[in-house]
C-alpha positions in Angstrom: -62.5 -10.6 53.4 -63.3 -7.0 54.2 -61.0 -4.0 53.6 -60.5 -0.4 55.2 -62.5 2.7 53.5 -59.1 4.5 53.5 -57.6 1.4 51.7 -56.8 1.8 48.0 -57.2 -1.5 47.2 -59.7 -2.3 45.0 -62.1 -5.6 44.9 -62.7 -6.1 41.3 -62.9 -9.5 39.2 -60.5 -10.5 36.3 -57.4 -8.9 35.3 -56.0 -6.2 37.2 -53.9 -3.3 35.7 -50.1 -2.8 35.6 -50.3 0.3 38.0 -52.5 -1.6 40.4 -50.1 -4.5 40.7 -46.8 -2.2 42.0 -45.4 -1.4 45.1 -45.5 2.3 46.2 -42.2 2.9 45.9 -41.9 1.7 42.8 -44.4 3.6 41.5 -42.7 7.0 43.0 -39.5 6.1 41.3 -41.4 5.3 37.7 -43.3 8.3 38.4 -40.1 11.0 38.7 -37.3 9.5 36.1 -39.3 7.5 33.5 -42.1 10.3 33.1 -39.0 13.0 31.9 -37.9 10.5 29.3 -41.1 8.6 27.8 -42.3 12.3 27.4 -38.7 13.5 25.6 -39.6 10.2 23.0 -43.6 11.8 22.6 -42.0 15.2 22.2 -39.1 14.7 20.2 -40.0 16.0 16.9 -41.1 19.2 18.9 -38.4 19.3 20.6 -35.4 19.1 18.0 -37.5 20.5 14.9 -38.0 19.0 12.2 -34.6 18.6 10.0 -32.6 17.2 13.6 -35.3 14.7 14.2 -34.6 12.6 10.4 -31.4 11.5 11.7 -31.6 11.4 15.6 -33.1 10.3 18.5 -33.1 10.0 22.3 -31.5 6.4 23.9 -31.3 6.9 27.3 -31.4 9.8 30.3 -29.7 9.8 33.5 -31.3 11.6 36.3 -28.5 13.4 38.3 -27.1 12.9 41.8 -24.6 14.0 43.9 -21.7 12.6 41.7 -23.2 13.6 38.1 -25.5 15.7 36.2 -28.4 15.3 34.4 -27.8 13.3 30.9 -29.7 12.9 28.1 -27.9 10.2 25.5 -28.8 10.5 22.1 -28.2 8.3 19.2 -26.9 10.5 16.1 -26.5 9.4 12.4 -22.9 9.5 11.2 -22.1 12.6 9.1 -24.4 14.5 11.1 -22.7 14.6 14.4 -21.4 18.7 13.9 -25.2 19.5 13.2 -26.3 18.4 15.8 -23.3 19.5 18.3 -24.3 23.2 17.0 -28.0 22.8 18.1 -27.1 21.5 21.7 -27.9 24.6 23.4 -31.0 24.9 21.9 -32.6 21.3 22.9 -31.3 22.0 26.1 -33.2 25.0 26.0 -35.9 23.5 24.7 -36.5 20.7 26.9 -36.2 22.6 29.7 -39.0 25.0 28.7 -41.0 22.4 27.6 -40.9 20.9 31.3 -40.6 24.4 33.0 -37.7 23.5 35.1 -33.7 22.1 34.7 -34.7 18.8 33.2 -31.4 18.1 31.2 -28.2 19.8 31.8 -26.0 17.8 29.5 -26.7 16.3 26.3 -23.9 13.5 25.1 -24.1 12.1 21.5 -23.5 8.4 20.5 -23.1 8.0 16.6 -24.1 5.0 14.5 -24.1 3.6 10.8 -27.1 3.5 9.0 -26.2 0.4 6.6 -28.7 -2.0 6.1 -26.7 -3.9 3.7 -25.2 -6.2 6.1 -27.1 -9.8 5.5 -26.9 -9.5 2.1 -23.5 -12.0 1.2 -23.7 -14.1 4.2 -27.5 -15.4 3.2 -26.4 -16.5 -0.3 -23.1 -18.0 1.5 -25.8 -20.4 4.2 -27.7 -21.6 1.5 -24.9 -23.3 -0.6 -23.7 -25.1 2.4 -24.2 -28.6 1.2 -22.3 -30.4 -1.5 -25.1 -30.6 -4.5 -25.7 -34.5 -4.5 -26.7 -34.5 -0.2 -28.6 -30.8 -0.9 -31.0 -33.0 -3.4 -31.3 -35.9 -1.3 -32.1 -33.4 1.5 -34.4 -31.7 -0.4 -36.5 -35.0 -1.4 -36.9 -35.8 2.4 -40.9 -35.3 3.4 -40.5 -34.2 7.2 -39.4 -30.9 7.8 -38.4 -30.8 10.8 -35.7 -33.7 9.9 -34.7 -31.5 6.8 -34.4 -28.5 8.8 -31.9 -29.9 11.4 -30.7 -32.0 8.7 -29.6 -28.3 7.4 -28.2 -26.9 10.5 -26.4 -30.3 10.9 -24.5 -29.7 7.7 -24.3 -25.6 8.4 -22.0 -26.3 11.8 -20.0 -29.1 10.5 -18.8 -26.9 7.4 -17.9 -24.3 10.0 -15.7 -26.9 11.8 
């Protein structure tokens, strides 16, 4: 097989790599929105300082178009919402410096609960499924798979 001088293809053994393996176009569109935002995530303790970036941080960005402008969503710990609505003019700011053209225009905030606490009474709940008496006969079964579904078994017809 012989290929072109002016072809970019390259004949190399073994495993190509992830850029070699897209279409142009793809590569173009990859290129212009997902280089603005995987650089906002590298950047984001520069960008916000230091106290904003403990309790937020970027989910998404929408590249504008005719209908819309560009947005950058970002996921805000609840209480802290009215800190961060002060300092919107300054990320702004200072992502568009930091790209040295009108990156983001609008900013929109989503808030969310920081509680970790939420599998704490359900696990005690799924362990004590089983009426005592099966739970040991269960328990002396040598196969675990069979105990295991044996388990579940017992987990959904409790539900029911």
């Amino acid at each position: 097989m012989q290929f072109k001088n002016s072809s970019k293809q390259r004949n190399v053994q073994g495993l190509r790599s992830f850029r070699d393996t897209l279409p142009k176009n793809i590569k173009k569109i990859i290129n212009k929105k997902g280089h603005i935002f995987s650089e906002t995530l590298n950047n984001w303790k520069y960008i916000v300082g230091e106290d904003l970036f403990k309790f937020c941080y970027p989910k998404s960005f929408k590249n504008s178009n005719r209908f819309g402008v560009s947005t950058l969503q970002v996921m805000v710990k609840k209480g802290h919402e009215i800190e961060i609505e002060y300092s919107k003019k300054k990320i702004i700011d200072k992502m568009n410096s930091f790209f040295g053209y009108s990156v983001v225009e609008k900013l929109k905030f989503i808030s969310f609960d920081d509680d970790q606490n939420f599998a704490g009474p359900k696990e005690t709940k799924e362990k004590n499924v089983t009426i005592k008496k099966y739970q040991k006969k269960i328990n002396d079964i040598n196969n675990d798979k069979i105990k295991k579904s044996l388990i579940e078994f017992t987990k959904v017809y409790k539900q029911k």
